[in-house]
DONUVEX-394229 format. One record per atom (N, C-alpha, C): y, z, x; residue in one letter. Coordinates in Angstrom, 2 decimals, always signed. Layout:
<atoms>
{atom {Y, Z, X}, "A"}
...
</atoms>
This chain:
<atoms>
{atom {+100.35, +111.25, +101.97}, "X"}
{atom {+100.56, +110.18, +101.03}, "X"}
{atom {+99.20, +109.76, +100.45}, "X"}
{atom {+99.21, +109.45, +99.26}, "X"}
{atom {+98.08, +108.64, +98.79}, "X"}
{atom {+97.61, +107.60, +99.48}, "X"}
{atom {+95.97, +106.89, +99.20}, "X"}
{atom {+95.51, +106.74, +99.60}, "X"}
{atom {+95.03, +105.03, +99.54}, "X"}
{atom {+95.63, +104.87, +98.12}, "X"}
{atom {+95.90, +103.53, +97.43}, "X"}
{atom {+97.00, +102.75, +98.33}, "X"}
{atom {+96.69, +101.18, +98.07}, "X"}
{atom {+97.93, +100.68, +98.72}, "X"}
{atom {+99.28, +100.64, +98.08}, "X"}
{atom {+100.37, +101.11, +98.52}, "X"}
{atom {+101.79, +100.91, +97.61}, "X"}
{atom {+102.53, +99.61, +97.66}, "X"}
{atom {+103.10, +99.42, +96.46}, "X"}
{atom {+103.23, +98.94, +96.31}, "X"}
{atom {+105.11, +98.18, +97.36}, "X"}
{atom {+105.59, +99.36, +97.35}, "X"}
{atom {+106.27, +99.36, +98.62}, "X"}
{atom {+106.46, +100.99, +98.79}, "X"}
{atom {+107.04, +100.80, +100.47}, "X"}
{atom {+106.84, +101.90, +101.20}, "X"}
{atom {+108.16, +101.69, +102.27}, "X"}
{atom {+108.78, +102.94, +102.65}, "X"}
{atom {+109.12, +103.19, +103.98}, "X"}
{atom {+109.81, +103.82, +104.79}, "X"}
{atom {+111.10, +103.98, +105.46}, "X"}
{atom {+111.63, +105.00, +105.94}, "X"}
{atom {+112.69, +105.51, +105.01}, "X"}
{atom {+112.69, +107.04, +105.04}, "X"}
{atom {+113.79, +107.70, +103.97}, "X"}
{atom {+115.02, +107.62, +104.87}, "X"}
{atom {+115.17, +107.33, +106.04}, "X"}
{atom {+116.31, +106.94, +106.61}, "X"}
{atom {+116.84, +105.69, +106.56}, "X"}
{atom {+116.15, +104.60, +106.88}, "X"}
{atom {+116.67, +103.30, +106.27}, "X"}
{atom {+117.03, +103.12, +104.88}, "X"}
{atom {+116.35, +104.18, +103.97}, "X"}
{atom {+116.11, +103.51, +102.41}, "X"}
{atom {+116.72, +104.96, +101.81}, "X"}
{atom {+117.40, +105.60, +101.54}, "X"}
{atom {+117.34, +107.30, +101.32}, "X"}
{atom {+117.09, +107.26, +99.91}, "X"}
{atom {+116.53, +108.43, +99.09}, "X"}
{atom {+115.78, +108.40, +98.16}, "X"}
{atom {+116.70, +107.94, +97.22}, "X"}
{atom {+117.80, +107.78, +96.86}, "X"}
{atom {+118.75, +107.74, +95.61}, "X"}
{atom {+118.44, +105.96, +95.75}, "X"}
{atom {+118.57, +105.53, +96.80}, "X"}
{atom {+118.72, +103.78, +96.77}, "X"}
{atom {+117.41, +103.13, +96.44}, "X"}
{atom {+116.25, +104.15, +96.57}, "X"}
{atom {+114.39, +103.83, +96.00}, "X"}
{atom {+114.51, +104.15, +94.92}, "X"}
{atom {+114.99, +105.29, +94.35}, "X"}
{atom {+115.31, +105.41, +92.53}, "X"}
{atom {+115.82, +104.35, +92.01}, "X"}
{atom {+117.00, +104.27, +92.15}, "X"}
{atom {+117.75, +103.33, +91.94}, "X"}
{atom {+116.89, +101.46, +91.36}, "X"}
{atom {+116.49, +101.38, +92.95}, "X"}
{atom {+115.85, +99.98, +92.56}, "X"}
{atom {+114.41, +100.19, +91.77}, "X"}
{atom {+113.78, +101.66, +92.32}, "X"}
{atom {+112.96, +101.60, +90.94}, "X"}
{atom {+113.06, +101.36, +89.65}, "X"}
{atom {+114.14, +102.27, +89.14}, "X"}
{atom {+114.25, +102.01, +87.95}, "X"}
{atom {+115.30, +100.89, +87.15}, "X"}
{atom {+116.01, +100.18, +88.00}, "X"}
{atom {+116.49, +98.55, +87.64}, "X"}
{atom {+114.79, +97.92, +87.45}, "X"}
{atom {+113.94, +97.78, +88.58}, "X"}
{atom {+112.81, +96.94, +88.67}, "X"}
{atom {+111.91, +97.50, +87.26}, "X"}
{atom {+112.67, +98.68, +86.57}, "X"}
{atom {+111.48, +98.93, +85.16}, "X"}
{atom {+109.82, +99.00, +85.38}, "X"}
{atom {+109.47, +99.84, +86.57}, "X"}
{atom {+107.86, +99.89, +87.08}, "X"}
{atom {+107.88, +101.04, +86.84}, "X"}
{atom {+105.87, +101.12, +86.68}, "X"}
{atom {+105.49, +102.26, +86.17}, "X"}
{atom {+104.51, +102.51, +87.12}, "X"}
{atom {+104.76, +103.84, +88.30}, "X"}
{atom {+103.96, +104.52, +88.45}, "X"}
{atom {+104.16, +105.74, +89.24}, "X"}
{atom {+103.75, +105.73, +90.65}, "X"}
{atom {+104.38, +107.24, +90.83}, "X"}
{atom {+105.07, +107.22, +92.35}, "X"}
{atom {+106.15, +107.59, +92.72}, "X"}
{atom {+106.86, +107.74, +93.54}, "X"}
{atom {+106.49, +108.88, +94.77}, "X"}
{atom {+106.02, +108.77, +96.20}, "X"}
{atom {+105.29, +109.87, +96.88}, "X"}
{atom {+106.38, +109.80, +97.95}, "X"}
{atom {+107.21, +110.94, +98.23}, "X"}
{atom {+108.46, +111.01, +99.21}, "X"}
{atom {+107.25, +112.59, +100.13}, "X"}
{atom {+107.73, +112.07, +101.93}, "X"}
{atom {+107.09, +112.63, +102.69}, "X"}
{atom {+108.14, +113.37, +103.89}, "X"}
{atom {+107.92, +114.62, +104.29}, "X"}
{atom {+108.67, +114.61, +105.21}, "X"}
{atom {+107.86, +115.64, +106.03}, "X"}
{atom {+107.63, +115.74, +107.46}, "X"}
{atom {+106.32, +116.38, +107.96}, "X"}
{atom {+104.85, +117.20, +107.27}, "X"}
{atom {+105.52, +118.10, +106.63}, "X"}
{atom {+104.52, +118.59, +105.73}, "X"}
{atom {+105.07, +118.89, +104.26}, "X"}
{atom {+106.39, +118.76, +104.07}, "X"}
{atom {+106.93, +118.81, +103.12}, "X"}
{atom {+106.26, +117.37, +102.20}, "X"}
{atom {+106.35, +117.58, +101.21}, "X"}
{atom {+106.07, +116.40, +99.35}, "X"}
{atom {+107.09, +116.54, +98.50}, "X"}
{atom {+106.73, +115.44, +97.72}, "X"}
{atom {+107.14, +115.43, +96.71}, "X"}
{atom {+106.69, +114.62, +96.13}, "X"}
{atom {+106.71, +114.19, +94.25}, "X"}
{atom {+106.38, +113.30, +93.97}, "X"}
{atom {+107.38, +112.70, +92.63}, "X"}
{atom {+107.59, +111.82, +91.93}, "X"}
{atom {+108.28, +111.43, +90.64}, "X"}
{atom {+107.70, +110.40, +90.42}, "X"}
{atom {+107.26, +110.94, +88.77}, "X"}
{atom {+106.56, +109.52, +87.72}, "X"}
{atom {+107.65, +108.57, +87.05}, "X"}
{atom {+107.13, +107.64, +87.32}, "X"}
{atom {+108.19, +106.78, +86.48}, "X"}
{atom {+107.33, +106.18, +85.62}, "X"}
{atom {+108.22, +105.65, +84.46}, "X"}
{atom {+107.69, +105.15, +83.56}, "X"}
{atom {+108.18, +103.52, +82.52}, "X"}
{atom {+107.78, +102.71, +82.50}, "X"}
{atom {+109.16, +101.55, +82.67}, "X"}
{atom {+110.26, +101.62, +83.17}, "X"}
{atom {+110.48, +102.43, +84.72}, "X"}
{atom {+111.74, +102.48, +85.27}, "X"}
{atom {+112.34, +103.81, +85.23}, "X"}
{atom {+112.00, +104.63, +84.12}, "X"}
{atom {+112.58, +105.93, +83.68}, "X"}
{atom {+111.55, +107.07, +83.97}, "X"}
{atom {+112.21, +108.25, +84.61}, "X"}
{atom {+111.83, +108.95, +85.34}, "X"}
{atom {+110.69, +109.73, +83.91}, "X"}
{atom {+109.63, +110.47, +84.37}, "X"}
{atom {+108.89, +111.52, +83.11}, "X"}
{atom {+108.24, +112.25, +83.72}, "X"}
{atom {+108.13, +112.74, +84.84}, "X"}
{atom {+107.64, +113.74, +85.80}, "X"}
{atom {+108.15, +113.78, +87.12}, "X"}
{atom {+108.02, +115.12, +87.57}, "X"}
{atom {+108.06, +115.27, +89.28}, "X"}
{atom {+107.51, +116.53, +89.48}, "X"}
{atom {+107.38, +116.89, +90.43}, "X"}
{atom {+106.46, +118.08, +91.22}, "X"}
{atom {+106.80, +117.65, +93.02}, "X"}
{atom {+106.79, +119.19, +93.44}, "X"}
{atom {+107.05, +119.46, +94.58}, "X"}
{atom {+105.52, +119.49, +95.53}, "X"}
{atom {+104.36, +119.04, +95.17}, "X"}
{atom {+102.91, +119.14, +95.06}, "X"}
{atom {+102.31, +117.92, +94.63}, "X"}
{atom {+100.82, +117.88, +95.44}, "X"}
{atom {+100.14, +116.59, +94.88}, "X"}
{atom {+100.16, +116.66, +93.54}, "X"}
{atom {+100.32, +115.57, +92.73}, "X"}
{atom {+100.39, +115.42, +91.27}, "X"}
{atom {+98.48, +116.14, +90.43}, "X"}
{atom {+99.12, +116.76, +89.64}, "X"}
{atom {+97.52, +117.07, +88.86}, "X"}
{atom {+97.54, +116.79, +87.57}, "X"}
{atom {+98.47, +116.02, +87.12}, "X"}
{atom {+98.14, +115.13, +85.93}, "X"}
{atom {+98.93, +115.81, +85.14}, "X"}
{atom {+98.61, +115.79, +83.83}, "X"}
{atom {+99.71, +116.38, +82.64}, "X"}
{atom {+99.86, +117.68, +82.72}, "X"}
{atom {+101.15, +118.36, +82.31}, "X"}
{atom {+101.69, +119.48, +82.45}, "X"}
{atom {+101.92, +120.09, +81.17}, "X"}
{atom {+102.75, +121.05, +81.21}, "X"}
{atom {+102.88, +121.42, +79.75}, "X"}
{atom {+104.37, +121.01, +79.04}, "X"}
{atom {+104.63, +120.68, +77.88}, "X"}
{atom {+105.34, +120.13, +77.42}, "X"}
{atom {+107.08, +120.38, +77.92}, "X"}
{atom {+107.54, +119.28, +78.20}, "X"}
{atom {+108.81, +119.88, +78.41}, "X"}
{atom {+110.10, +119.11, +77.55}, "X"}
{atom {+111.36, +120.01, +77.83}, "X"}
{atom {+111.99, +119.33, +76.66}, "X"}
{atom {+112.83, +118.15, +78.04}, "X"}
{atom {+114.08, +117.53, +77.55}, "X"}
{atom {+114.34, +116.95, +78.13}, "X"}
{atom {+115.13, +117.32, +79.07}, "X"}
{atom {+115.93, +118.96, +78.76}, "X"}
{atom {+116.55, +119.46, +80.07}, "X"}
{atom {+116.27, +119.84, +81.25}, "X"}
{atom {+114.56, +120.66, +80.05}, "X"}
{atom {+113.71, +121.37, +81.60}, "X"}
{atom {+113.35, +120.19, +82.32}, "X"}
{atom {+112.99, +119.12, +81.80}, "X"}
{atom {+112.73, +117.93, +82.76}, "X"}
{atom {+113.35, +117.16, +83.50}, "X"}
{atom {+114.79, +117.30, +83.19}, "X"}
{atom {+116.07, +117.61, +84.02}, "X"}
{atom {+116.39, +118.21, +85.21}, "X"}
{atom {+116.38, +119.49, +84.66}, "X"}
{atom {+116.43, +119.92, +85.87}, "X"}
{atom {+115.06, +120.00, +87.09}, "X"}
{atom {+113.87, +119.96, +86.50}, "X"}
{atom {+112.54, +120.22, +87.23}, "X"}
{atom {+112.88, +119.16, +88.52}, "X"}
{atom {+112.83, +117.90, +87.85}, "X"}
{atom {+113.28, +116.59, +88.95}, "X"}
{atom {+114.11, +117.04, +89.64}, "X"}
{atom {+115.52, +117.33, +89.18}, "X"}
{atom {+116.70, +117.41, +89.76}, "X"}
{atom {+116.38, +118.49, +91.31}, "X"}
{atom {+115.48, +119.29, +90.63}, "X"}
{atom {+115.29, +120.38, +91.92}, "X"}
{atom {+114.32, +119.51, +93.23}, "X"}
{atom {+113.44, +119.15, +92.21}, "X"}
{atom {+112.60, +118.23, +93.75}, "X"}
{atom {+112.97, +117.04, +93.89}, "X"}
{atom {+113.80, +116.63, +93.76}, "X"}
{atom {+114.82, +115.82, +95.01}, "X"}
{atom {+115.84, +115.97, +95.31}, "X"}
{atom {+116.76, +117.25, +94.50}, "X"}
{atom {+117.46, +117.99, +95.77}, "X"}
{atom {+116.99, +118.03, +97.41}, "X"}
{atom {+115.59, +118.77, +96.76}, "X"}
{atom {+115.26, +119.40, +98.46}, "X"}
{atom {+114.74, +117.96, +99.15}, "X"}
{atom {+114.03, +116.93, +98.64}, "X"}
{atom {+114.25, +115.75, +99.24}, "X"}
{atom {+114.84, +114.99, +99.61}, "X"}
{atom {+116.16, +115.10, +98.74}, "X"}
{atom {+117.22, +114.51, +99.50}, "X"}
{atom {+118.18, +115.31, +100.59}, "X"}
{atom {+117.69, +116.57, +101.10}, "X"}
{atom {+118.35, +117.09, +102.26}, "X"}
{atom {+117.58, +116.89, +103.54}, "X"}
{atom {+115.92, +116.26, +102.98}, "X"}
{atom {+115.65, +116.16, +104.31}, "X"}
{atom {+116.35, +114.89, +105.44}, "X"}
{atom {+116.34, +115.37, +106.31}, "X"}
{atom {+116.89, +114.40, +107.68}, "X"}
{atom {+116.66, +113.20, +107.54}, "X"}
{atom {+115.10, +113.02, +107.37}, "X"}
{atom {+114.16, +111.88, +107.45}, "X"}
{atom {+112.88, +111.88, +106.28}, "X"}
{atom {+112.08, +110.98, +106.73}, "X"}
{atom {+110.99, +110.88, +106.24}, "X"}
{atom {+110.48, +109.96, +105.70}, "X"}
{atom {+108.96, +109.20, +105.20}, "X"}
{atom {+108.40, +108.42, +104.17}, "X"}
{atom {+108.62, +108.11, +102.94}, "X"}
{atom {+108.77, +107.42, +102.49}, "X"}
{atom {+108.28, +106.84, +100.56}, "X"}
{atom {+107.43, +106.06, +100.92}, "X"}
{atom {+106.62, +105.95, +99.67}, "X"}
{atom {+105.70, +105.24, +98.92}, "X"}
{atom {+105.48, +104.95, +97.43}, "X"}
{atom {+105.23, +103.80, +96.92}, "X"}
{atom {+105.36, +103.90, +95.29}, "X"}
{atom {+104.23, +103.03, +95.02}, "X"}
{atom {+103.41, +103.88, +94.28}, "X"}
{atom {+101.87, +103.32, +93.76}, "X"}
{atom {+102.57, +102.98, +92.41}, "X"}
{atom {+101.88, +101.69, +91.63}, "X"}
{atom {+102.03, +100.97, +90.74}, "X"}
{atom {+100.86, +101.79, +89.84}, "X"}
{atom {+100.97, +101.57, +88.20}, "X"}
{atom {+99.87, +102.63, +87.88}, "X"}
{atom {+100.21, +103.57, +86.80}, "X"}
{atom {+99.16, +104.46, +86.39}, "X"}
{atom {+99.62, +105.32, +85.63}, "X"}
{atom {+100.13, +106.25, +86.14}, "X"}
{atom {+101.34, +107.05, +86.00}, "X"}
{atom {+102.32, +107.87, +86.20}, "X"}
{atom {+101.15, +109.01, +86.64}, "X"}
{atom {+101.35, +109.72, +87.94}, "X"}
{atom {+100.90, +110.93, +88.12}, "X"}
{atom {+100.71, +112.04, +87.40}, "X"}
{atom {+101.79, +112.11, +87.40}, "X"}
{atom {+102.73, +113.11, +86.38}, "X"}
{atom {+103.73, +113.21, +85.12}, "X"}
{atom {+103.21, +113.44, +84.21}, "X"}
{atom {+104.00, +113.99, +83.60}, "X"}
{atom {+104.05, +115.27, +82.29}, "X"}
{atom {+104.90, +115.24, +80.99}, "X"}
{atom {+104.99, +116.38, +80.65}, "X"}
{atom {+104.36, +116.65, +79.78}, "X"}
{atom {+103.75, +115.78, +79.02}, "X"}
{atom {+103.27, +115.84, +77.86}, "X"}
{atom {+101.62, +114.64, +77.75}, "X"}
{atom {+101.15, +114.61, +76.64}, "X"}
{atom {+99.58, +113.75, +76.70}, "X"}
{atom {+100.21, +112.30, +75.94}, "X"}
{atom {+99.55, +111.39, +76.84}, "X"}
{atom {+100.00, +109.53, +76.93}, "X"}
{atom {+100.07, +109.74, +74.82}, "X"}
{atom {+99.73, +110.21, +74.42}, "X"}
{atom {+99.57, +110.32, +73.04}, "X"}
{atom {+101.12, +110.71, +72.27}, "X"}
{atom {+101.39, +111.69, +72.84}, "X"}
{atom {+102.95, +112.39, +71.99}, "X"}
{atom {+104.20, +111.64, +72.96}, "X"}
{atom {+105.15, +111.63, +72.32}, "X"}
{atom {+106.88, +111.33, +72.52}, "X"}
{atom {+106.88, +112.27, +73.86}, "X"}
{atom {+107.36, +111.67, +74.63}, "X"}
{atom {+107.82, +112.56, +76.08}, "X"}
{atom {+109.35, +112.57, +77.01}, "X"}
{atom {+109.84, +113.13, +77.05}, "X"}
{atom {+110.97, +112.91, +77.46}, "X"}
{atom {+111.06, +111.89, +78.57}, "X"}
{atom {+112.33, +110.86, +78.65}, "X"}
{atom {+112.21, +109.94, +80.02}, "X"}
{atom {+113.95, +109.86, +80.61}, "X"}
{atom {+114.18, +109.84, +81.38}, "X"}
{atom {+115.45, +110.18, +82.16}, "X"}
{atom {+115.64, +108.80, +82.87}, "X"}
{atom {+116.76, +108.25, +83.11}, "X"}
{atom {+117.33, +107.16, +84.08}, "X"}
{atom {+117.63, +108.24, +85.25}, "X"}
{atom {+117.25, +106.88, +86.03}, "X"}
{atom {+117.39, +107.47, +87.71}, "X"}
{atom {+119.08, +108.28, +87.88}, "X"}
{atom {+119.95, +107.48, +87.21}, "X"}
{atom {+121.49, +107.58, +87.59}, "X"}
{atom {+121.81, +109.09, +86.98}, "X"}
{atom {+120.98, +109.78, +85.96}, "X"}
{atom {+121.12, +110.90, +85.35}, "X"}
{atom {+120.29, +111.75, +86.34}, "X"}
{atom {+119.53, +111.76, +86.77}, "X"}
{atom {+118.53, +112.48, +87.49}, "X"}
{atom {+119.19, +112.91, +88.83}, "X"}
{atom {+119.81, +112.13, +89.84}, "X"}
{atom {+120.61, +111.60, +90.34}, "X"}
{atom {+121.96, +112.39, +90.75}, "X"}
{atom {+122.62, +112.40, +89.68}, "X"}
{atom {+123.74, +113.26, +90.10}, "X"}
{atom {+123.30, +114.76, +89.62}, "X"}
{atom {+122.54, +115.24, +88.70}, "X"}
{atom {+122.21, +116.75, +88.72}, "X"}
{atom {+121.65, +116.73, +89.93}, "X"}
{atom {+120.99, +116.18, +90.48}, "X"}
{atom {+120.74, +116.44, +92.09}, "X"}
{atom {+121.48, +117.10, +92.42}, "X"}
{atom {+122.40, +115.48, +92.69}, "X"}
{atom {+123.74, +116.21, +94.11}, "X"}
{atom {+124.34, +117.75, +93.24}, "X"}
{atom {+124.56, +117.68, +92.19}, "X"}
{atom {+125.35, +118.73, +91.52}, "X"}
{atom {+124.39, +120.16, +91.86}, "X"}
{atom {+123.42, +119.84, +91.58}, "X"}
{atom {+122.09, +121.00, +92.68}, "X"}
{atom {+122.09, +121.06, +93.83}, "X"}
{atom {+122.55, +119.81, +94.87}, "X"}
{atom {+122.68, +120.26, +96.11}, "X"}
{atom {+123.63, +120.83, +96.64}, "X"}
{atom {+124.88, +121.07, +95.89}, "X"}
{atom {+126.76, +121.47, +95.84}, "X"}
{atom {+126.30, +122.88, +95.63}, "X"}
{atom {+125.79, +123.66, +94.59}, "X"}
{atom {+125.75, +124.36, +94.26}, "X"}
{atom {+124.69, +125.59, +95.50}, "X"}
{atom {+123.40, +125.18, +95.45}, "X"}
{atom {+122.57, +125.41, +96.44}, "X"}
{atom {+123.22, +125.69, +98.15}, "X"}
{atom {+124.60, +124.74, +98.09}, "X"}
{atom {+125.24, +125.00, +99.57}, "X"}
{atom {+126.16, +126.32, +99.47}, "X"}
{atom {+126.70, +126.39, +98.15}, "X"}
{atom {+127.60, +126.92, +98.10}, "X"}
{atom {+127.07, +128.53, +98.17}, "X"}
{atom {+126.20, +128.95, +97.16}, "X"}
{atom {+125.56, +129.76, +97.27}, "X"}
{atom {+124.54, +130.25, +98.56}, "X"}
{atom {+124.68, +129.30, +98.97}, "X"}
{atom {+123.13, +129.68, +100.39}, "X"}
{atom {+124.13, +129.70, +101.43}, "X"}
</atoms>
């Protein structure tokens, strides 16, 4: 986890990641979301509440442009696999967004948690079915 203090933090079993989205993005905060599970990461930028990055990896800042599906699904995949873990940490630094797809300058795609959310689960249905 980062190294900054968060702004809140805590168990992915008491709190599981859909119910930290969730109140993230009602609460409309901007910064970056750090989900932990032994050595496993993850991370998701938010941005007034609405999702605009994620990565399975420490965040390295802007990426290359994406439209709003690939950014769809990109999320959708890293918190699939976060939301199958057992357990684990959150943390949410307040701030400029870690991550995301495009430069603070151009239009960037932004997603509500509740959309992000069910392509998950609809990624984690699929992922069972197949695996």
């Amino acid at each position: 986890m980062p190294s900054e203090a968060p702004l809140i933090s805590g168990q992915l079993k008491a709190f599981p990641v859909a119910n930290v989205l969730q109140f993230l993005g009602s609460s409309r905060v901007t910064g970056t979301l750090a989900l932990s599970f032994r050595d496993l990461r993850a991370f998701v930028s938010l941005e007034e509440g609405m999702i605009v990055g994620a990565s399975p990896a420490k965040p390295r800042g802007q990426s290359k442009k994406l439209t709003e599906e690939e950014l769809l699904t990109r999320v959708a995949g890293v918190l699939s696999r976060a939301m199958a873990w057992p357990q684990g940490q959150f943390s949410f630094l307040v701030g400029n967004p870690r991550i995301h797809s495009i430069s603070e300058s151009e239009e960037r795609p932004r997603l509500q948690a509740e959309q992000v959310l069910m392509h998950a689960a609809f990624t984690m249905d699929e992922e069972r079915r197949v695996g």
